[in-house]
Every structure is written in C-alpha cells, then in structure tokens.
C-alpha positions as CSV (number, residue, x, y, z in Angstrom):
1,X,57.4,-15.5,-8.1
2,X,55.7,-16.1,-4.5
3,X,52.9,-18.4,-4.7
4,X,50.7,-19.1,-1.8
5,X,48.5,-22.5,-1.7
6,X,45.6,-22.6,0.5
7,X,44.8,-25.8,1.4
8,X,48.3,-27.4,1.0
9,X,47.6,-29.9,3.0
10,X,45.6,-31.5,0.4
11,X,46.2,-34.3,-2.2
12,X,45.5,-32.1,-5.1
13,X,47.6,-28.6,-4.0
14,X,50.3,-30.4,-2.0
15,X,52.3,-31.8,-4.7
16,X,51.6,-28.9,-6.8
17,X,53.3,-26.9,-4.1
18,X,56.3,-29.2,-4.3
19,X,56.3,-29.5,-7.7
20,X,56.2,-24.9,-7.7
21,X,59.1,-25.0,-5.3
22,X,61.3,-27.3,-7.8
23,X,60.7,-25.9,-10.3
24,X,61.3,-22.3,-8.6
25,X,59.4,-20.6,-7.8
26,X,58.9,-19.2,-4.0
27,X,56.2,-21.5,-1.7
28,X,54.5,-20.8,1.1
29,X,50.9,-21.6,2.4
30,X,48.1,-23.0,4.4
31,X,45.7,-25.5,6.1
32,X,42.6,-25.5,8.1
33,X,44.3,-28.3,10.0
34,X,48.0,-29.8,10.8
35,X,48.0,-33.6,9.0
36,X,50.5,-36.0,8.4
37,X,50.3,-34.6,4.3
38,X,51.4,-31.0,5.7
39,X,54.6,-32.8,7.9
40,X,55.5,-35.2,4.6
41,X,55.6,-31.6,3.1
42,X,57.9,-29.8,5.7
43,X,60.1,-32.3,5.6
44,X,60.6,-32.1,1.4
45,X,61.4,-28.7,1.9
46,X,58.3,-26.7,2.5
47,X,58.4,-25.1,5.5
48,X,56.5,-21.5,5.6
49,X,52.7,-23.4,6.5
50,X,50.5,-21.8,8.5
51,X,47.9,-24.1,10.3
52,X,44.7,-22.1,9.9
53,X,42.8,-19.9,7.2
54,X,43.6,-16.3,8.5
55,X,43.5,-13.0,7.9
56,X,46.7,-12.1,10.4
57,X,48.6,-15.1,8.9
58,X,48.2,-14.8,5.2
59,X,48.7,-10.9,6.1
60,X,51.8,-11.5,7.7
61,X,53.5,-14.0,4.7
62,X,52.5,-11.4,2.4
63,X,54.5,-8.7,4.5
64,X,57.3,-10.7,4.6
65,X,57.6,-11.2,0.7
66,X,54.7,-10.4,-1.5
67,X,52.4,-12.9,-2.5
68,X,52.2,-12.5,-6.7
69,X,49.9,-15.8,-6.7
70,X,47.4,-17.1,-4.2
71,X,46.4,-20.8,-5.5
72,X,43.3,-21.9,-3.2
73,X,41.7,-25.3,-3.0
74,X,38.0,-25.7,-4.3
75,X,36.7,-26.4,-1.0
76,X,37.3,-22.9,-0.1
77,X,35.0,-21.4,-1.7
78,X,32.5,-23.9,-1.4
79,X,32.7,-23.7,2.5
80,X,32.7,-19.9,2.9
81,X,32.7,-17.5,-0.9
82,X,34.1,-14.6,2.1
83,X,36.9,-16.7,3.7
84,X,39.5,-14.8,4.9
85,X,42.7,-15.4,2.6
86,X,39.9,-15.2,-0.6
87,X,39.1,-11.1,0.9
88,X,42.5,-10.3,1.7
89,X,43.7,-10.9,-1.8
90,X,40.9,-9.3,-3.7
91,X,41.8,-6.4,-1.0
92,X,45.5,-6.4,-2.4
93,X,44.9,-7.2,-5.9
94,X,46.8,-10.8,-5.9
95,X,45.9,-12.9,-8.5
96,X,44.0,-15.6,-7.6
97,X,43.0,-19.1,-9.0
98,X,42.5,-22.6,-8.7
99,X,45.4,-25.2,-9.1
100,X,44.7,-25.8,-12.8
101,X,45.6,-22.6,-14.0
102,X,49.0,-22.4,-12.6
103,X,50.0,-26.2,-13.4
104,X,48.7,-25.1,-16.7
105,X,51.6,-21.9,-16.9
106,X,54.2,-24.6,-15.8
107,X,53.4,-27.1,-18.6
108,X,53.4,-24.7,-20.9
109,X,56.8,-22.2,-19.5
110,X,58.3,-25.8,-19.3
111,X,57.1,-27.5,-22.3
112,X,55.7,-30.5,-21.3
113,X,53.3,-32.9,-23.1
114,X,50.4,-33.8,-20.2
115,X,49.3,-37.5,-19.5
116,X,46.2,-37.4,-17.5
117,X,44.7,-40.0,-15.4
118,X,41.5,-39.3,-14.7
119,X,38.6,-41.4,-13.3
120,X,36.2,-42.3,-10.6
121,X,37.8,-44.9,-8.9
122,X,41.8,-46.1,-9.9
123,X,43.6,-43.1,-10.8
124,X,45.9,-42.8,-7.8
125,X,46.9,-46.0,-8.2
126,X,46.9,-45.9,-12.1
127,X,49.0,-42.7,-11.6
128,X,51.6,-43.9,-9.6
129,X,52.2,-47.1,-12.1
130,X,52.8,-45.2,-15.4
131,X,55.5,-42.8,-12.9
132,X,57.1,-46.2,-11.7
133,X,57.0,-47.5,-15.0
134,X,59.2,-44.2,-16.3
135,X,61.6,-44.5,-13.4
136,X,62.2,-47.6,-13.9
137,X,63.3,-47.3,-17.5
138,X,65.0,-43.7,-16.5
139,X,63.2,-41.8,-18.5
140,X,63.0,-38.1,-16.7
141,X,59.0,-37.4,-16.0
142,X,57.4,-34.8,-14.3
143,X,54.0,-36.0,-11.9
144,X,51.4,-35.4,-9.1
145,X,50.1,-38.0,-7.6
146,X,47.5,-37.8,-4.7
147,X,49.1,-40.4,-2.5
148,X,52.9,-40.8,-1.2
149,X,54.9,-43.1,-3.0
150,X,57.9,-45.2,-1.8
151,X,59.8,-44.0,-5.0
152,X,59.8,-40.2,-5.1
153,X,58.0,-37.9,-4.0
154,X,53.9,-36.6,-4.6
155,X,55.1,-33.7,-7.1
156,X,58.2,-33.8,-8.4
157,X,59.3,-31.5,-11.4
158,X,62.2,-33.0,-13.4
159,X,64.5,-30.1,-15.6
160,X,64.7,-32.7,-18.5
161,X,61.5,-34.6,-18.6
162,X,59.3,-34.2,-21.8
163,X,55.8,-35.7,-19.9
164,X,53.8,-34.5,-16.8
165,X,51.9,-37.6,-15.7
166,X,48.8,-35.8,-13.5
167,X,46.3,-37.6,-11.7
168,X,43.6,-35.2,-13.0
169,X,40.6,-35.2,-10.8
170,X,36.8,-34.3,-12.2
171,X,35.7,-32.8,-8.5
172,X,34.9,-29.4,-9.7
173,X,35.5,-30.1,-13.1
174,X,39.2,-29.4,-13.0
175,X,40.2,-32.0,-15.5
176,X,38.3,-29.8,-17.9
177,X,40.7,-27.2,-17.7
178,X,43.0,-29.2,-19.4
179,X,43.9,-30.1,-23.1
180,X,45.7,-33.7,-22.6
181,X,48.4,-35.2,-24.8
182,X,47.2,-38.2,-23.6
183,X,43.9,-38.9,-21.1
184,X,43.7,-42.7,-19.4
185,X,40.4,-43.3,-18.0
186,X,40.7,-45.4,-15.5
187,X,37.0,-46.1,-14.3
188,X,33.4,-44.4,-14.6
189,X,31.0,-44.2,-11.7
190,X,28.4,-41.0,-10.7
191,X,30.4,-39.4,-8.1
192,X,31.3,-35.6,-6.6
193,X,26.7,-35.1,-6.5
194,X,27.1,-31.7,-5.3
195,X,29.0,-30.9,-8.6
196,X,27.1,-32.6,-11.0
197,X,23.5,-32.9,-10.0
198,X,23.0,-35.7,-12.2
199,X,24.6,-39.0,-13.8
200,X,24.2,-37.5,-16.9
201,X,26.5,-34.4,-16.5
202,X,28.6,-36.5,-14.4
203,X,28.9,-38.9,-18.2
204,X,29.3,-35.6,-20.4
205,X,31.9,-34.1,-18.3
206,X,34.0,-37.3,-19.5
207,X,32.9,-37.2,-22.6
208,X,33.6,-33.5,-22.8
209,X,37.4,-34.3,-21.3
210,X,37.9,-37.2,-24.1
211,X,37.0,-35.0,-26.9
212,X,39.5,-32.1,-26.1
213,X,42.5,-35.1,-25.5
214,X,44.9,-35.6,-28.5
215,X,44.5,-39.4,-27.3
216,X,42.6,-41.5,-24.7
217,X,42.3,-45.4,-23.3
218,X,39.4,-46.6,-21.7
219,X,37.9,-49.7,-21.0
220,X,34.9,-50.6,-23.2
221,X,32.6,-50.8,-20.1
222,X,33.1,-47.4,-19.9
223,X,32.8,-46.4,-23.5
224,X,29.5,-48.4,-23.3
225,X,28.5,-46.2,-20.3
226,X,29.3,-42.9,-21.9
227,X,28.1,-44.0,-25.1
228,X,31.5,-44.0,-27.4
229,X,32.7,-45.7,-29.8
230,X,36.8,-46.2,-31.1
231,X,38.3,-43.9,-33.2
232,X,41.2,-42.1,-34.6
233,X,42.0,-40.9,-31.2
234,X,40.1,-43.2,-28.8
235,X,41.3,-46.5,-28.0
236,X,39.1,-48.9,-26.0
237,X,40.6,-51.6,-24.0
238,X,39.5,-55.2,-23.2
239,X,39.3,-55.6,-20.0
240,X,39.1,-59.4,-20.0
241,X,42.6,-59.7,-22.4
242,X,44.4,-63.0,-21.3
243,X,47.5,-61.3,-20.1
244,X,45.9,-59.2,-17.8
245,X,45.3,-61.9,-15.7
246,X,49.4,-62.7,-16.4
247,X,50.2,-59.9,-14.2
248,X,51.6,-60.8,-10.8
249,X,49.8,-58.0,-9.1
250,X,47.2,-59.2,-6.4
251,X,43.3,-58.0,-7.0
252,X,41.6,-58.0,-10.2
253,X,41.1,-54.1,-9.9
254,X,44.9,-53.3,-9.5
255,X,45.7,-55.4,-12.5
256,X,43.3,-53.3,-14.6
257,X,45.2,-50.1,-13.5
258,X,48.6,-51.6,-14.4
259,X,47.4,-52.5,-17.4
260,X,46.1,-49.2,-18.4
261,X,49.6,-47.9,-16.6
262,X,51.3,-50.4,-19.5
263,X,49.4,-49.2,-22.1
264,X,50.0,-45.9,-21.8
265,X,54.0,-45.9,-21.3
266,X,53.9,-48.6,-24.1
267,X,51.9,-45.7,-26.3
268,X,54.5,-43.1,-26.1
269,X,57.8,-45.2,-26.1
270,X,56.9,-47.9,-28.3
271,X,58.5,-50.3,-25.7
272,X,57.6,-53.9,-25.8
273,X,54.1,-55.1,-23.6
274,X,56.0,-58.0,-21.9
275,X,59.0,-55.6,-21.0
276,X,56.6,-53.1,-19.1
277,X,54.7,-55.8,-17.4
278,X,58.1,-57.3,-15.8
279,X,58.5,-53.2,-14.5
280,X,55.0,-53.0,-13.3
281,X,55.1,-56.7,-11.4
282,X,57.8,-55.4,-8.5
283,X,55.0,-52.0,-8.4
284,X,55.8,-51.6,-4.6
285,X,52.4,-50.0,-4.2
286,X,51.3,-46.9,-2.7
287,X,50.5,-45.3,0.9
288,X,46.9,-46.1,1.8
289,X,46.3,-48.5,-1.1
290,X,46.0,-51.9,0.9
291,X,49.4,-50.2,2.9
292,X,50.0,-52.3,5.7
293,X,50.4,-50.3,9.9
294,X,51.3,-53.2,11.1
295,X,51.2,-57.1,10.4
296,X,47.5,-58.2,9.6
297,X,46.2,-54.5,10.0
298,X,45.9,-52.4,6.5
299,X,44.5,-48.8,5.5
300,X,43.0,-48.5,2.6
301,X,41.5,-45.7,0.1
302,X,38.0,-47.0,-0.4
303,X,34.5,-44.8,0.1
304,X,32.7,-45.6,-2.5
305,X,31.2,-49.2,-3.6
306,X,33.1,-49.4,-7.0
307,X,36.5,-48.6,-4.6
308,X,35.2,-51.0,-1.5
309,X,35.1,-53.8,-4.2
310,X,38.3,-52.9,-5.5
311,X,40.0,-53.0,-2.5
312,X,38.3,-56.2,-0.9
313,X,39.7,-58.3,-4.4
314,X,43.3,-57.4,-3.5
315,X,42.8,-58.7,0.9
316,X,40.7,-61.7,-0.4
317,X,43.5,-62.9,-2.5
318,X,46.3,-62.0,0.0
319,X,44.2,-63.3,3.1
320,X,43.7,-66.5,0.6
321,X,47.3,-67.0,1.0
322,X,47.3,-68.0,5.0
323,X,43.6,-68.9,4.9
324,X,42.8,-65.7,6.6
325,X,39.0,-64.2,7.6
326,X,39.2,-60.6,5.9
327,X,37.8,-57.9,9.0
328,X,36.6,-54.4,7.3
329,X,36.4,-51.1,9.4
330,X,34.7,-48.8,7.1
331,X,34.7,-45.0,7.8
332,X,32.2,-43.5,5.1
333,X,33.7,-40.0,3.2
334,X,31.0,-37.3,3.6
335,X,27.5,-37.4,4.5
336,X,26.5,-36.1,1.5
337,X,27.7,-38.5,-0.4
338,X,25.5,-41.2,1.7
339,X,22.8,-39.1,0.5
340,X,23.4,-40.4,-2.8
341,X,24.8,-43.9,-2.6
342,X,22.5,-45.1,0.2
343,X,21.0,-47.7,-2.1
344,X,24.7,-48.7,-4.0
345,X,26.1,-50.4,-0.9
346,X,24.5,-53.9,-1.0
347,X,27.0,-56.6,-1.6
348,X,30.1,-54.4,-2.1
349,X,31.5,-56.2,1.3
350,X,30.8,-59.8,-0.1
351,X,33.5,-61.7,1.3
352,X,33.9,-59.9,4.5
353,X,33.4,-62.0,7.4
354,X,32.2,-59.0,9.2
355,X,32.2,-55.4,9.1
356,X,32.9,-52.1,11.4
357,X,30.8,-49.3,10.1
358,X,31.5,-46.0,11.7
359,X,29.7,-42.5,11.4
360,X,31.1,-40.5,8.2
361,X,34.3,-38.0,8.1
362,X,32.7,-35.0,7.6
363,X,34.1,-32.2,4.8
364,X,32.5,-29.7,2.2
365,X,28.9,-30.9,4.6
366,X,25.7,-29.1,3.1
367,X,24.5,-28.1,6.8
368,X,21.0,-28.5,5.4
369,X,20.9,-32.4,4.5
370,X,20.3,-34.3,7.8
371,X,23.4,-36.8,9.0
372,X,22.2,-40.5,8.0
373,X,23.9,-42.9,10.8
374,X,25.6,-46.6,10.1
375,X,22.4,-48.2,11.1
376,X,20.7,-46.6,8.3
377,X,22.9,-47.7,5.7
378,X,23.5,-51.0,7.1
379,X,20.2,-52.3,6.9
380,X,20.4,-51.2,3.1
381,X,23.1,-54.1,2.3
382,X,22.2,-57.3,1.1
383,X,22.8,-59.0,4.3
384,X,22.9,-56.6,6.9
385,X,24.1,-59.2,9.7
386,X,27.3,-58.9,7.9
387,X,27.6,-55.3,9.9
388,X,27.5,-53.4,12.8
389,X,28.0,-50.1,14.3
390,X,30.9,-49.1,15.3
391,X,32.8,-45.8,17.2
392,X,36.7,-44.3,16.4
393,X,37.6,-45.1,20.3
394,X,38.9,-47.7,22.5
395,X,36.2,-50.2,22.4
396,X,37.1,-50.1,18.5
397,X,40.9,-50.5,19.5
398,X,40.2,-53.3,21.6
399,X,38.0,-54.9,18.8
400,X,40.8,-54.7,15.9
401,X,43.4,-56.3,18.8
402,X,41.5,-59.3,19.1
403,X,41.3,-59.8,15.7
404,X,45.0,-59.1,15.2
405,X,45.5,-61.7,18.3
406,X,43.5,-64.4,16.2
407,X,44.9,-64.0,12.8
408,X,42.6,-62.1,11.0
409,X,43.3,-59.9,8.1
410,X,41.6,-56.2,9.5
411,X,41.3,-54.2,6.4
412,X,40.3,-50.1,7.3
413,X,38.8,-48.6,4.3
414,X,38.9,-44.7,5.3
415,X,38.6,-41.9,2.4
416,X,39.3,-38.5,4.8
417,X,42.3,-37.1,5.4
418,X,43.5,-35.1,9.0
419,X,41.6,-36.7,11.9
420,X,40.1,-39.4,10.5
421,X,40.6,-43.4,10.5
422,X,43.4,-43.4,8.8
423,X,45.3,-41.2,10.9
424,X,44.1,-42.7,14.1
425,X,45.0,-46.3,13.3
426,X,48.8,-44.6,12.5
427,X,48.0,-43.0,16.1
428,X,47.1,-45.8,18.2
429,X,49.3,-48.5,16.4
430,X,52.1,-47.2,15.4
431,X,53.2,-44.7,17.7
C-alpha cells in the first residue's frame, strides 16, 4: 500500500510516516516548508518529500506509483477546505483521512494494545519516559512521540511488541478517535480555542476520552477539574506522594511525568516502583525539553503558562546549582491563542531575572482576529518590568552573547516549528 502524508513535516504525521514505512507499507509525502523534522526524516529512510502542497507534485508521486492512501494533517483543511492535494484526490478517488484512522488499521492488522498519553501540557515528555522505561527493560514497544529522542527514533514499529505507547493529542479531537487500553493524563488546561469554543467542551472532551479507556491515571487536580471521581477503571494519583520528590529528575513538573511514566509501565508489567524509578533517573531527556545548543543556552517547548512554569522549575533548579541568573526568550505559539490567554500570563516567569518577548510564530492564524504585540501582553504580567520586547535578529544575538559571556543561564521557550526560534538559535549558534 502507497500512503501519502501531507504535512510530514509535523510532530503528529512524521513518526506516523516512519512508523508506515516499518511496518511496510510504501511512504512518500509532503510539507508546506523544508524543517529540520523533514531532514531527521530523510535521513531514517524517508526520502520521496516534496517541499510544498501541490497539484504538479502530489500528481506526479501518484504517476509514479499510485497513491491507495492520502493521510493529511488537520491544519490542512483548516487553512484552505480546497487545497490542492485535498482536490486532486477526491478528483482520483484516493482515500482520504486524518492520521487516526490509519494508526487505528495498524493497531488493529498488528494487534497491539494502545497506551495513550494525552494531555495539555507533559505528554511529550510523559511519552518518551514510559518508551525509555520499556527499552530499558527490553521489552519490544511500538510509539510516536512528538519530539526526537536520543534513544530511537519518533515512530518506530517493533514486529514483536504487544503495546503502542502514542502521545495522543486533543487538537481536533483526535484522541477521541481512539479506544485506549490504557489513557495517562498527564495535565488539564483549556487549550486548542478554535477547537473547543469553551472550557467546558475543552473538560468533556477528557471526560469523553476517559470513559471510552479500558483504564486511566490522572492526577487528582485534574479529576477535581473535570469533576471525577476513582473507580473500577480510573485511578487518581497523589501528586504530593513522598517518593515523587525521591526522583533524581530536576523540576517538579518533569518528576510528575515520570511518575505517571512509572505508573503506567508498573500497571502493565507488575514490575517493582523502586526498580522503574532507578530506569527513569538516567531519562536522558528529550530534544527541545530544556535541550541544551550550546553551554548556558537551552530550547525549550513552552507556549503556554502551565508549560512556561514547567519549564522555568527544571532551569531554576539547574541554574541553582552554579548560582546562575535564569534569562527567558519567549516566542509566543499563535496569535490566536494570545487572544485567549492574554490574562493567564502573570507570574508564570517568576524567577526570571528578565525576559525577551518576541512577536508570535504564526500557524492555523484566523486572518480576522487582529495581531496583539509583546507590549500588550507584557503589561498584563504581574510585574511587567520583568519584560521587554524583543526582535528574532542580530540585536537579539548580540543580547543572548552577553549573557552567555556573563554566566547566565538563557532559557528560549519557543512552541513553532520550521522558521521559528527554535530553529534560528540551532542557525546562529550552532552552525
């Protein structure tokens, strides 16, 4: 079978892709724009990418072999219902879907029992625990994770594995295409506004995911948010248990996904708890999760206040260590999202010593909602001397060298993907 991913430059279809072409089936596919995800792919093996959303190009691939499959990001349609690929193959009668119909064939072809993290904020990192955790008692396991991994690859499909571990992600309600063996909740915050117009769809769409698990873990805060109580097949987790805080793992927030990571291995192995938490203490962590470019400078995954605080409890503890000032360069992901969050920002920085706040990476943009600039958002924080605006350009290089000259601990929090801070701090310091 030839399937062709649109998007494949993305954290949800690129591992699927890889995960297709082990499995094997034939791969091929596209992206609006070339990224460092699209090379990480070419190098595992998938090759036939064409860089733009086309007509001619999707035209010619299908010429060369027939496509039986086109498997299209949900940004596509939300940016243009007539793109080109989506009229081609409703021209040639290809069958067409999102990614959670066809990883839904290959768990079922395969016969694999699903563990789904799903979440707000966590699950990447959450995700890539419980797959460590299985490696490192060789167990064979199937995943997707959203993030590279220094021990395997985003997707990888494993002949003898019994579990998929999926990062299963609510934008668009995909995780609700989905009947989990096991669901781990990793964190619950109103997110993804232009899918769910309210907190309260955002909270049943959870609820709705927990109730067609076999089993789920979440923290009580987040059965108290969603209203739910333990049962049967729900078990709620302490978040303040004594031997979370055991865990050699620095920041509070990456402690709670390993434990959740623990808990979950430990629910379908039976292994012992203090076993599993020597595995997850040498976690060796994931790309852009507090992933140090060079010495002092670090990218990480944070756009949203619950993430931001996350990510500033793992520098403060490892800038504790050499009495460091912790430097943020924050690159906001989506206007839209500013739209709704403008008020949440207030002291998710606290313990900053000051911040770069840059205009926001623009994606899936309602062209009707006006663009709200760092200084509007800035004077919204509790202390708004703690910030000021910044630009992705020289000046800004110059800036994060002096701090690096100094000593200081410059921590990028940056949720886009091609062309945006991320990539340009790999650009201008690392090349």
């Amino acid at each position: 079978m030839h399937i062709y991913f649109s998007g494949i430059g993305g954290t949800g279809i690129g591992p699927l892709a890889l995960i297709a072409k082990q499995a094997g089936y034939t791969v091929s596919g596209s992206d609006k724009q070339d990224s460092l995800y699209i090379q990480y792919l070419k190098k595992h093996g998938v090759t036939d990418i064409h860089i733009g959303q086309d007509h001619d190009a999707i035209a010619n691939t299908h010429g060369k072999e027939p496509i039986d499959w086109f498997v299209y990001t949900s940004a596509l349609p939300l940016e243009n219902p007539n793109a080109p690929e989506l009229l081609f193959c409703k021209e040639q009668d290809i069958k067409m879907s999102k990614r959670d119909e066809l990883l839904n064939v290959i768990l079922q072809d395969k016969k694999l029992k699903l563990i789904a993290i799903a979440g707000t904020h966590g699950k990447s990192t959450t995700t890539a625990m419980t797959i460590w955790l299985f490696k490192q008692l060789h167990i064979p396991i199937s995943y997707s994770v959203g993030a590279k991994i220094p021990f395997g690859d985003m997707g990888e499909y494993a002949d003898d594995s019994e579990y998929f571990v999926y990062e299963c992600d609510e934008f668009d309600r995909n995780f609700l295409a989905f009947e989990p063996y096991l669901s781990i909740i990793s964190g619950v915050s109103w997110d993804h506004h232009e899918i769910f117009p309210t907190r309260e769809e955002y909270q049943q769409a959870f609820r709705d995911f927990i109730d067609q698990s076999q089993h789920a873990h979440l923290w009580e805060e987040d059965a108290e948010y969603l209203g739910l109580k333990q049962n049967e097949k729900l078990v709620i987790l302490n978040s303040q248990n004594s031997s979370i805080q055991a865990l050699e793992i620095k920041g509070l927030y990456p402690r709670l996904d390993a434990w959740q990571a623990i808990q979950a291995v430990h629910s379908v192995t039976k292994l012992p708890i203090e076993d599993l938490m020597a595995h997850i203490n040498k976690f060796p962590g994931l790309q852009r999760r507090m992933e140090q470019i060079i010495p002092n400078l670090y990218s990480d995954y944070a756009h949203t206040p619950e993430k931001i605080r996350g990510g500033l409890s793992v520098a403060l503890e490892m800038a504790a260590e050499n009495n460091q000032p912790v430097i943020v360069v924050y690159e906001p992901l989506t206007n839209r999202r500013q739209h709704f969050m403008i008020n949440d920002y207030k002291d998710c920085f606290a313990g900053a010593a000051q911040v770069y706040w840059l205009p926001s990476y623009l994606a899936r943009e309602d062209p009707s909602q006006r663009i709200i600039h760092p200084e509007e958002l800035i004077v919204r924080l509790a202390d708004p001397t703690l910030a000021v605006p910044a630009e992705r350009d020289a000046s800004l290089k110059r800036t994060i060298q002096s701090h690096l000259a100094k000593g200081d601990m410059v921590v990028c929090m940056v949720g886009g993907g091609g062309n945006s801070l991320d990539e340009w701090l790999r650009k201008e310091f690392t090349d």
